[in-house]
N, C-alpha and C positions, 0 to 999 in steps of 0.2 A: 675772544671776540665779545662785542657788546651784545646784550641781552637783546631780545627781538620777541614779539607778539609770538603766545604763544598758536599751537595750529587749531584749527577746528574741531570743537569738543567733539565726543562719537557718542551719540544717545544710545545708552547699554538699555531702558529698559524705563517705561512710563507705567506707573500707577496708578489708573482713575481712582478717583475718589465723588464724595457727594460736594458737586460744583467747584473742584479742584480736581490737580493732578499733580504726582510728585515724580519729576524727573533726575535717573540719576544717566551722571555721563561719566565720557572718563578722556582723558587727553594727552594721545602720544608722547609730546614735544613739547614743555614749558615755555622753551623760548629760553633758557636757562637763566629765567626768575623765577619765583612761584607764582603757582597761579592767586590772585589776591580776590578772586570772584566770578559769579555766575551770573547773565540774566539770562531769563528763558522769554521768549514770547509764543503766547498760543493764538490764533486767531480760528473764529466761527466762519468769517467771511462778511460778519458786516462788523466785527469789534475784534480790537485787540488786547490781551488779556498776560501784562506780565507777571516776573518775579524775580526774585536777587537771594543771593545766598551768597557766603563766604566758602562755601563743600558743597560736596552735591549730597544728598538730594537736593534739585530745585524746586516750589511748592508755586504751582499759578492757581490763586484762587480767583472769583467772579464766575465761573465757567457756568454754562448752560447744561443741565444733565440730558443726556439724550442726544445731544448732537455733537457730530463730528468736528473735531478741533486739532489745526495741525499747530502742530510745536519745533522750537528751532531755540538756539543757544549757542549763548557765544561767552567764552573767557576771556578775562583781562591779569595781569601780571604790571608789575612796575613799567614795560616798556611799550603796553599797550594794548587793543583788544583783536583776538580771532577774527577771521572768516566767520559766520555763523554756521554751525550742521548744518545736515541735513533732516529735512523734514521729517517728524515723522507725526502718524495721527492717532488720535486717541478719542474714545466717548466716556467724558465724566457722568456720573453715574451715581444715585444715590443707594440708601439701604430703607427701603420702603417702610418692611415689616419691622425693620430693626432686629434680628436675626444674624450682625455683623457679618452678612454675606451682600458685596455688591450687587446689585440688582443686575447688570449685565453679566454675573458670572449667577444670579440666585435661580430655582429652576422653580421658583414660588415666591412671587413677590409680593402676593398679597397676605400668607401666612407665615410664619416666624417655620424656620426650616430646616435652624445650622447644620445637619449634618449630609442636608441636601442628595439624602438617599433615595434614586430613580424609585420609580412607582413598579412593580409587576406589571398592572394593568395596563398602564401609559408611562414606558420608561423615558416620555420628554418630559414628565415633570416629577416633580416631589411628592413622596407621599402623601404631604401634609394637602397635595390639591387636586386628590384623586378625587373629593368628594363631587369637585365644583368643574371637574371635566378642564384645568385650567383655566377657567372660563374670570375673566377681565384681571390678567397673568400672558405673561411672555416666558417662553419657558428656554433653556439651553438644550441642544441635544447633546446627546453623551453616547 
């Protein structure tokens, strides 16, 4: 049989990053071509924000940090391109303190923290912002 669009990528798994995100997918059914490419689009709701890849990971940079951004992708192959996924959403997100902990996962974002070990006193944040009671920090609970 002749080759055919392959099906709809499955979003296995989005990585924020600072004002990007890296999407990886994966996909049933070729369409028996290879797949020859990715694009991802993310949208905020008032901009759309894509990216292209040859593999996945997909990388959308321009993103806003802090706000919600859904993401959809679609594959092409010599006979043509997917359905797009389905959504899925994500908050790019930067490393404040520089600490290489993203800030939506850091439980101290104003003090460098890597190993982000909870406080005794206040186990929603890091030791390192026990001093400052969290105070101008968003902290993770754990």
């Amino acid at each position: 049989p002749a080759p055919t669009a392959p099906d709809a990528p499955q979003i296995t798994s989005i990585e924020p990053g600072n004002a990007q995100v890296s999407i990886s997918v994966s996909v049933a059914d070729d369409g028996g071509s290879p797949i020859t490419g990715y694009n991802a689009t993310c949208t905020d709701g008032s901009a759309d924000y894509t990216g292209t890849s040859s593999t996945s990971p997909i990388t959308v940079t321009g993103l806003s940090n802090g706000m919600t951004c859904f993401c959809l992708v679609s594959a092409t192959n010599d006979a043509g391109t997917s359905q797009a996924s389905e959504a899925s959403s994500v908050i790019p997100a930067g490393d404040v303190d520089g600490d290489g902990v993203n800030d939506l996962l850091d439980n101290c974002v104003s003090i460098a923290n890597p190993d982000q070990t909870p406080s005794a006193i206040n186990p929603d944040c890091g030791e390192a912002c026990v001093t400052s009671s969290c105070a101008g920090t968003f902290c993770e609970n754990y």
